[in-house]
C-alpha positions, 0 to 999 in steps of 0.5 A: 183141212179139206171141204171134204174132210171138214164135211166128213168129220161132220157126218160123224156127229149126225145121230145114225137114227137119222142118218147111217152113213155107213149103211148103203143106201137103200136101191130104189124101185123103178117107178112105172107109171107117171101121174098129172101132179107129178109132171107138173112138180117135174115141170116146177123144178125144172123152172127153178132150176132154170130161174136160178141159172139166168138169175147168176149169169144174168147179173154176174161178172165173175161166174157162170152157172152150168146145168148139171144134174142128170135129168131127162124129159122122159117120164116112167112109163115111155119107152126108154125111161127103165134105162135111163133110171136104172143108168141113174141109179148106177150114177148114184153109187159110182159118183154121187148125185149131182147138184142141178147147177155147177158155179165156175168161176168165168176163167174156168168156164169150157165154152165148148162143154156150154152151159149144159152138161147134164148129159155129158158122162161123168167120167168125161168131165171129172176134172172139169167139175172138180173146178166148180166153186159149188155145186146147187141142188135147187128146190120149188116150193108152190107157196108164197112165204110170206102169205103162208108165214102171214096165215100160219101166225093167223091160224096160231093166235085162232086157235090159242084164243079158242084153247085157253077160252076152253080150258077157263071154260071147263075150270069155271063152269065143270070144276066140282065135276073134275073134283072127283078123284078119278077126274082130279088129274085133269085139273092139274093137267088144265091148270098147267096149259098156258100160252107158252105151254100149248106146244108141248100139251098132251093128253088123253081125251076122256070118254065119259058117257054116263051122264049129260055133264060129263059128255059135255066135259067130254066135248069141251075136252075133243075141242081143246084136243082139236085146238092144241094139235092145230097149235102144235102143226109144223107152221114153217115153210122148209128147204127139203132134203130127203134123208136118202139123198144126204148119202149121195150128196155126201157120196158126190163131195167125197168124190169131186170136194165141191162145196154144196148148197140147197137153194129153196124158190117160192113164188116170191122168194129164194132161201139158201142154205149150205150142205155143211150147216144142213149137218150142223143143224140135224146133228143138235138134236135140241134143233128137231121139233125147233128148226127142223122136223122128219116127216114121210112126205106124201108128195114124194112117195112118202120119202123120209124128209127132213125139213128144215125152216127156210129162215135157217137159211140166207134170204139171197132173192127178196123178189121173184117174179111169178112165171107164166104157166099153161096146160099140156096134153100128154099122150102116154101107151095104150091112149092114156091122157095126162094133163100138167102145167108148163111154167116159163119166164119169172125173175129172180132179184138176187141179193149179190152180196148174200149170195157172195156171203153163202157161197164164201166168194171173197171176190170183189164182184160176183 
């Protein structure tokens, strides 16, 4: 069986309310305006994908990563970015989107073509990228893992203690209130709130107002409430791949049979995971609200995203070196200003043996 094949019979056991692979997908607006913050996360992607490709070739004997992904300096709202996008779009359907980077094994390496061929038209090198050993779509996260790890555990044993202490407190001191028998359930409901069960806890908040009593029941109640959303919160760091973009990933391999990876850089680590267990993963439905969730993410146009928590995948940098970074002044149409930040340098410390695991490089040396 083929990576292909292997990946398509994969798609059929993902549930269609997640995502329908036999649905187009859906066309994209042009955007028509950039903003500052978006620049900058442009900016932030940019030196991932940068860190990743002097990390690999950097530090391997047997493989080159080449810059692959269609991108362009060009923001929405310059002249010549409507065709840029729109020829983009067209990309998207022909071939599928291309990952950032492409890993060649040296012997396969095309020293004239180089380590950039993001501009190079697909139908011009199709045979070449079918020589690729993976495709790498690269993803930044403005977080470093282990001190948000650290302050999510913080935050979750606060508000445990803040839950449980409400929860006695209503029980010891409300009790002959909640036994009125329009109020008992609640004292089922309290009686069933543990550690183990904050997770799952839901109830309505009471609105009692007839009384001095009661609106203090009442209050203790909003404060449990407040406690066991804060619990219930996602307190994960996640590799991100956007429900629209699965389609056109699957839509790329279907065409080129390489296999592909989600590389995750933080500021301090990188996580990588395949595209093949990404299928596995949201095909469990015993995995959603566990390893991953869907969310619309509102620092993407509130996209659909599933977000899938980074320890599902292989740690293959333990160590990154923050990189520098600066203010830029960009001057848009009709005088309009934007400011964003520039990043240059950092290193990534990859762990050659776990990236040789991932990308099932049976090499003696990467």
């Amino acid at each position: 069986m083929t990576y292909y094949e292997n990946i398509k019979k994969l798609t059929k056991t993902v549930p269609v309310e997640l995502v329908d692979f036999e649905q187009p997908r859906d066309q994209a607006r042009t955007p028509t305006q950039a903003s500052s913050n978006f620049i900058t996360n442009k900016e932030q992607g940019d030196w991932a994908e940068n860190l990743i490709t002097r990390a690999v070739n950097e530090n391997s004997k047997n493989f080159v990563a080449v810059k692959y992904g269609k991108s362009d300096d060009l923001v929405a709202g310059e002249e010549g970015f409507d065709t840029f996008y729109q020829e983009f779009q067209n990309e998207l359907d022909t071939i599928g989107k291309r990952p950032d980077l492409l890993i060649f094994k040296r012997s396969d390496f095309d020293n004239n073509l180089g380590f950039d061929i993001s501009q190079v038209p697909h139908y011009q090198i199709t045979d070449y990228v079918k020589k690729a050993i993976a495709g790498i779509e690269v993803r930044s996260s403005a977080f470093l893992i282990d001190k948000y790890e650290e302050a999510m555990r913080l935050k979750t044993e606060k508000f445990i203690q803040i839950a449980l202490e409400t929860k006695h407190k209503i029980l010891s001191d409300f009790s002959d209130v909640l036994n009125h028998p329009a109020r008992q359930n609640y004292i089922e409901i309290l009686n069933s709130i543990n550690e183990n069960t904050l997770n799952i806890t839901n109830f309505r908040t009471p609105s009692w107002s007839s009384s001095k009593t009661l609106i203090e029941v009442k209050e203790l109640f909003k404060q449990l409430k407040s406690a066991i959303k804060e619990i219930q919160k996602r307190d994960y760091l996640s590799i991100t791949p956007k429900v629209e973009d699965i389609k056109v990933v699957y839509k790329w391999i279907e065409t080129f049979n390489v296999p592909h990876f989600y590389f995750q850089v933080f500021f301090d680590k990188v996580y990588g995971i395949s595209f093949e267990q990404i299928l596995k993963i949201i095909s469990d439905s015993d995995n959603d609200g566990v390893i991953f969730s869907v969310e619309a993410d509102a620092k993407n146009q509130n996209k659909t995203t599933i977000k899938i928590n980074s320890k599902s995948g292989v740690q293959i940098a333990s160590k990154v070196d923050e990189p520098e970074h600066e203010s830029v002044r960009k001057e848009m149409d009709r005088g309009r200003l934007l400011f964003y930040v520039t990043f240059k340098g950092g290193t990534a410390y990859l762990d050659l043996d776990k990236l040789q695991t991932i990308l099932e490089i049976d090499e003696v040396e990467f």
